[in-house]
N, C-alpha and C positions, 0 to 999 in steps of 0.2 A: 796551537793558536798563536795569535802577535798580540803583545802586548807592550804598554809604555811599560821602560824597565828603571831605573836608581843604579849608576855607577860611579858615583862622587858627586861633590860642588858641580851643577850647571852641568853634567853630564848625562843626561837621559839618554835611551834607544829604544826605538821600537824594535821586538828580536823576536824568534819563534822560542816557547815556551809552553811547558805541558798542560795540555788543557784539563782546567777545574775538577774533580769530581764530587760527588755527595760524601761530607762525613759523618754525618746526624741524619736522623730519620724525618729532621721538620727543616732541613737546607732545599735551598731549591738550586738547579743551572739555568742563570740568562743570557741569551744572546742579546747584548749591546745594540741598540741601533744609535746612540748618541750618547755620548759621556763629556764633562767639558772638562776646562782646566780652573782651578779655583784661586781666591786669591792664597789659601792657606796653603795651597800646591806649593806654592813658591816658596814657601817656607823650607820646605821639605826639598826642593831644587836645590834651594841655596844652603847647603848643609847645616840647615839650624836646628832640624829637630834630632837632638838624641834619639838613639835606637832605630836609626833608615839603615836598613843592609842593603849591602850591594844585591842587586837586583828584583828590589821590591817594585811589586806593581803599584805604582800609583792612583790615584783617583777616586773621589767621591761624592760625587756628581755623577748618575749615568741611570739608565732608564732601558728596558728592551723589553723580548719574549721569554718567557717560560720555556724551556726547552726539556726540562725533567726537573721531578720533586721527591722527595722522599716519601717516606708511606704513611707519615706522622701531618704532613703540611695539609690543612684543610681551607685556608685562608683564600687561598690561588689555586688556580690548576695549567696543567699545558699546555700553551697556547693565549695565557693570558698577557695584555701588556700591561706593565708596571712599572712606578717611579720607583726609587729606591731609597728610601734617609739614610743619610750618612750615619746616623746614631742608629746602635746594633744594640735595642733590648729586647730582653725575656717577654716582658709584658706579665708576671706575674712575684716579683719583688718587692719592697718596700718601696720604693722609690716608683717603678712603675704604677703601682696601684694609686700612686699620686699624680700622674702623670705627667712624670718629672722623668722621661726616659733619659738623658744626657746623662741622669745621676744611678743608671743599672748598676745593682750590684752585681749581678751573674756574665756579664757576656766578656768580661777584659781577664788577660791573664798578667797583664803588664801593670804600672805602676800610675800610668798618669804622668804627668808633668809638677804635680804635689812636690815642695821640696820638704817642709813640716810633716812627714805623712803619718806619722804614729800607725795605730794598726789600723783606720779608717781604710774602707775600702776604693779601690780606683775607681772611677769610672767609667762610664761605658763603653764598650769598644765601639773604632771608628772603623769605617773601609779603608783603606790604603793608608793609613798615619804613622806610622812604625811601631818597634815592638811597645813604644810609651800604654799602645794605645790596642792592643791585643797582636799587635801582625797579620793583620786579615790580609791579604791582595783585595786590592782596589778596580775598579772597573773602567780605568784607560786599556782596555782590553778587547778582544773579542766575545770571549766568554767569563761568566762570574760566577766564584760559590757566593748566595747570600746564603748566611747562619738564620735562624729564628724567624723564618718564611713565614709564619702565625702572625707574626709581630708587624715587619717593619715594609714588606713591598705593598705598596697602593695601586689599586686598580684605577687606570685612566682609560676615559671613553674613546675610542677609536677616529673618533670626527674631529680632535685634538692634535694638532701635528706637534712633534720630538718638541719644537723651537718650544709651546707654548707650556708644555709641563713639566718639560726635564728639571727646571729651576725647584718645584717642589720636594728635588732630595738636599735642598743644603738654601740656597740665598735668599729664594724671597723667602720660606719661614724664618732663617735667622734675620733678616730686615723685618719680618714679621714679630719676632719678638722684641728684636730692638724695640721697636716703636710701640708696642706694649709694656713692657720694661719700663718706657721714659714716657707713661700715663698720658701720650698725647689723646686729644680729644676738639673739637671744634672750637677754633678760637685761640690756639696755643700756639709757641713759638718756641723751635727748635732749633739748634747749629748741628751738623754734621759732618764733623771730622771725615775728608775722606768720599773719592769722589771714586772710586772703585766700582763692581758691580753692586757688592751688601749697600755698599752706600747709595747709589744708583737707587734700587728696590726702596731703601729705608727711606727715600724721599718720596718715592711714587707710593706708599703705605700710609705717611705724612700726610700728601695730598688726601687721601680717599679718607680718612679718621677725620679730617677736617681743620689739621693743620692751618693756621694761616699767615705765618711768615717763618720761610726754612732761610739759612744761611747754610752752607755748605763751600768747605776747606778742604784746597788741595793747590797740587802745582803742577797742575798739568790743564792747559786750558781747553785741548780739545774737548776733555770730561766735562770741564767748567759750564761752556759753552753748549753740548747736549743738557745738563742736570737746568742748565737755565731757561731753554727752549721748551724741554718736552716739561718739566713740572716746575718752573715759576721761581727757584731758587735766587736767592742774592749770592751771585760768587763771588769769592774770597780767594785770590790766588797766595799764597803765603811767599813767593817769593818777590813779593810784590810789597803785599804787605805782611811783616817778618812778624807780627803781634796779631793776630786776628781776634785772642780773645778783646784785649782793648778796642779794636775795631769796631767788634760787637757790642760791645758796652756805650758805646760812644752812640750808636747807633739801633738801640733800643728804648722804647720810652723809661723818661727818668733816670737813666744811666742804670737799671737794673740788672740788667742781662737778661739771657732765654728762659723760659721757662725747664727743658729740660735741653740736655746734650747728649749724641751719640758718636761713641770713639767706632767709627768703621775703619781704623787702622790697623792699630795692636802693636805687640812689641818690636816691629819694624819701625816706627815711625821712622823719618830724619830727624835725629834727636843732634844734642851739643856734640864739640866735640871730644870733651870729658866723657859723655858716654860711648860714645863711640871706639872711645881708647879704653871704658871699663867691660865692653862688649867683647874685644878683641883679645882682652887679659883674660876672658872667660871671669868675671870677678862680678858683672852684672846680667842676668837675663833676660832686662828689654829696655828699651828708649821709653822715658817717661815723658816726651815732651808734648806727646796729645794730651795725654791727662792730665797735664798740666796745665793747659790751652782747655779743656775741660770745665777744670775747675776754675778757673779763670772767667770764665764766660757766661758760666748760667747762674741766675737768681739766690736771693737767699731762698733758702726751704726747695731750692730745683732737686730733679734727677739728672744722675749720671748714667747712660745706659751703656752698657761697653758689650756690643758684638766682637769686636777684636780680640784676636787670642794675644795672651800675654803670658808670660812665664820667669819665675827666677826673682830675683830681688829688682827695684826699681829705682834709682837715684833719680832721690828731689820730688818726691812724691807730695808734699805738700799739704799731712793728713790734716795738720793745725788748721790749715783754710776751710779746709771742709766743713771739720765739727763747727767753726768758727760761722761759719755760712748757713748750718746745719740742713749738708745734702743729703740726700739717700741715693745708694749706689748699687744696680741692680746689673747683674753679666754673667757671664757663664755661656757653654754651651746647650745649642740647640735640642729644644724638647721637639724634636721634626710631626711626630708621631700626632703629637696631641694639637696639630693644627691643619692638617693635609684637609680633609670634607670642608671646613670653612674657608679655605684659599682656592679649592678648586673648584668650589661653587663661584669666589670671586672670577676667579680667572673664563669661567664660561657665561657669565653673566658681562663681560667685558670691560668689569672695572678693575681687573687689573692684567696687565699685559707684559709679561715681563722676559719676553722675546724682544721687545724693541730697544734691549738694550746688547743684543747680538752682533756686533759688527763683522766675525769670520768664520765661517764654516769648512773646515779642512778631513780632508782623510786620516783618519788614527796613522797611518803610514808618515805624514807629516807632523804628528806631534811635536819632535824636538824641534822646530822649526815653530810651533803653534807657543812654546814655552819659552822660545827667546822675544818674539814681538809683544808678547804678554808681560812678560817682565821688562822689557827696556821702552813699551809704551811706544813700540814703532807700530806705523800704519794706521795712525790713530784707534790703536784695539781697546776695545772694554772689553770684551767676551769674546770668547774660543770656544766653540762647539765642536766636538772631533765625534768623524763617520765612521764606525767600521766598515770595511769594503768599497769604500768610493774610493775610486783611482786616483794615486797619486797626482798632485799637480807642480810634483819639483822634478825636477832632471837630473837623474840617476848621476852621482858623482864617481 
């Protein structure tokens, strides 16, 4: 089969590679009909996550057909179409039985990104995230093993096109929990860091709870400018203005700030460039300057909600202002699992749509080509939906 491959920093290939089989009795094999590129992809691009081998498959994000299951999987059967959650649990765990699946203890063999980890165990495995995160191949692919078929594929209705459900394995539930996380509710007011896809979602989630005034931070104004048109946002370009939490402040009643914040960046941000130089020494594990624009910005007694992945030690963290503020700070990954029947009821009821944040559809065959306008923010891209099988549209070099 062809799949997106991992051969260092900023080197991807699509290349033929053996296709999937069954290793357990409750795996299933999908054929791909859409898989996208995420923003966490690029993590992994940009050689930041520990434990990417040369030629891991990428992706997690992706959605198809049943094409065979094992003799244990009663969930699905052949021929069903299904989304996929990025997060690969048991469903019968401690943690599962909470329906806290991000925090499975059974499905990773890896370590997590934990740098304190005493004997606590990892959590959950992801699709395509490296060995941190079990090693699974991801499904920029043509064909995928899912593990724990019981568990984690969701059946979508067929009158559903790829555009409208695919987002149910990874971004609008993690917007979705964001914005659960930071207890919005009818009448509250939000900034969110990060004009990305999650952030993108996290503002049309905003809207629909009842949100009523979002600020949303980034430096890219094409995003600025869709986030302000389709849901109502006050944009904030940071390179405009280099303070936005003051901004905010300035411009909430009372000089309060938001009610809550959400960091849709993570440990990318554009952070100083002290850190920039502690990042490069391998001596810090992420840019703390959203969090810090964070806590800066929202109310005494606010939430923090942090969908952004973050890892490793953080300079200028800033814990004294918190307690000082007394926040509460709610993050983590994605419980995918325990919100799929309530988003896809939204999504067929047509309050929430989160295809119209799609601007490119390409052939998997163009992937490395889908991961450079994603990352350098050409063509005014937000989202990458990659086809298995549709014809290339580059000229063969």
């Amino acid at each position: 089969m062809r799949a997106l491959t991992y051969h260092g920093p900023h080197k991807v290939r699509v290349e033929t590679v053996p296709d999937p089989i069954l290793h357990e009795p409750d795996d299933i094999i999908l054929r791909v009909t859409a898989t996208a590129i995420c923003g966490s992809d690029l993590h992994l691009y940009r050689g930041k996550i520990p434990g990417t081998e040369h030629g891991e498959i990428f992706g997690h994000e992706f959605m198809g057909e049943v094409v065979e299951a094992g003799t244990a999987v009663t969930n699905v059967a052949i021929g069903d179409r299904v989304v996929v959650p990025f997060v690969i649990a048991c469903g019968d765990c401690f943690f599962c039985h909470l329906h806290q699946y991000a925090a499975c203890e059974n499905t990773n063999s890896g370590r997590g990104a934990i740098l304190n980890k005493k004997s606590i165990t990892p959590p959950a495995a992801l699709f395509g995230f490296s060995n941190l995160y079990g090693g699974v191949p991801g499904g920029q692919a043509e064909y995928v093993r899912v593990p724990k078929a019981n568990v984690g594929p969701f059946k979508v209705p067929l009158a559903l096109p790829d555009d409208k459900v695919l987002f149910l394995s990874d971004i609008l539930p993690t917007a979705w929990q964001a914005v659960q996380n930071a207890g919005l509710e009818k009448g509250s007011s939000v900034a969110i860091f990060g004009a990305g896809p999650v952030g993108l979602l996290s503002a049309a989630c905003a809207r629909l709870v009842g949100a009523e005034e979002i600020f949303m931070i980034d430096h890219n104004n094409y995003r600025l400018a869709f986030a302000r048109e389709r849901y109502g946002v006050t944009p904030i370009n940071f390179d405009d203005i280099d303070d936005p939490a003051d901004w905010i402040i300035e411009h909430t009643k009372n000089h309060r700030g938001v009610d809550a914040v959400i960091d849709a960046v993570g440990f990318e941000a554009k952070g100083s460039l002290t850190e920039t130089v502690l990042s490069n020494l391998k001596l810090e594990g992420s840019s703390g300057k959203a969090l810090r624009q964070c806590i800066a910005a929202v109310r005494r007694g606010g939430i923090v909600s942090v969908p952004g992945v973050y890892a490793g030690f953080i300079h200028g963290f800033l814990f004294g202002d918190a307690f000082d503020k007394g926040l509460t700070f709610k993050m983590g990954q994605t419980h995918v699992q325990a919100y799929l029947p309530r988003l896809l009821s939204l999504i067929e009821q047509g309050l929430l749509t989160p295809e119209e944040i799609v601007t490119h559809h390409m052939p998997l065959e163009d992937a490395a080509h889908g991961y450079e306008i994603f990352e350098k923010r050409k063509e005014d891209c937000r989202k990458v939906i990659l086809v298995p099988g549709m014809a290339s549209q580059r000229a063969a070099s």
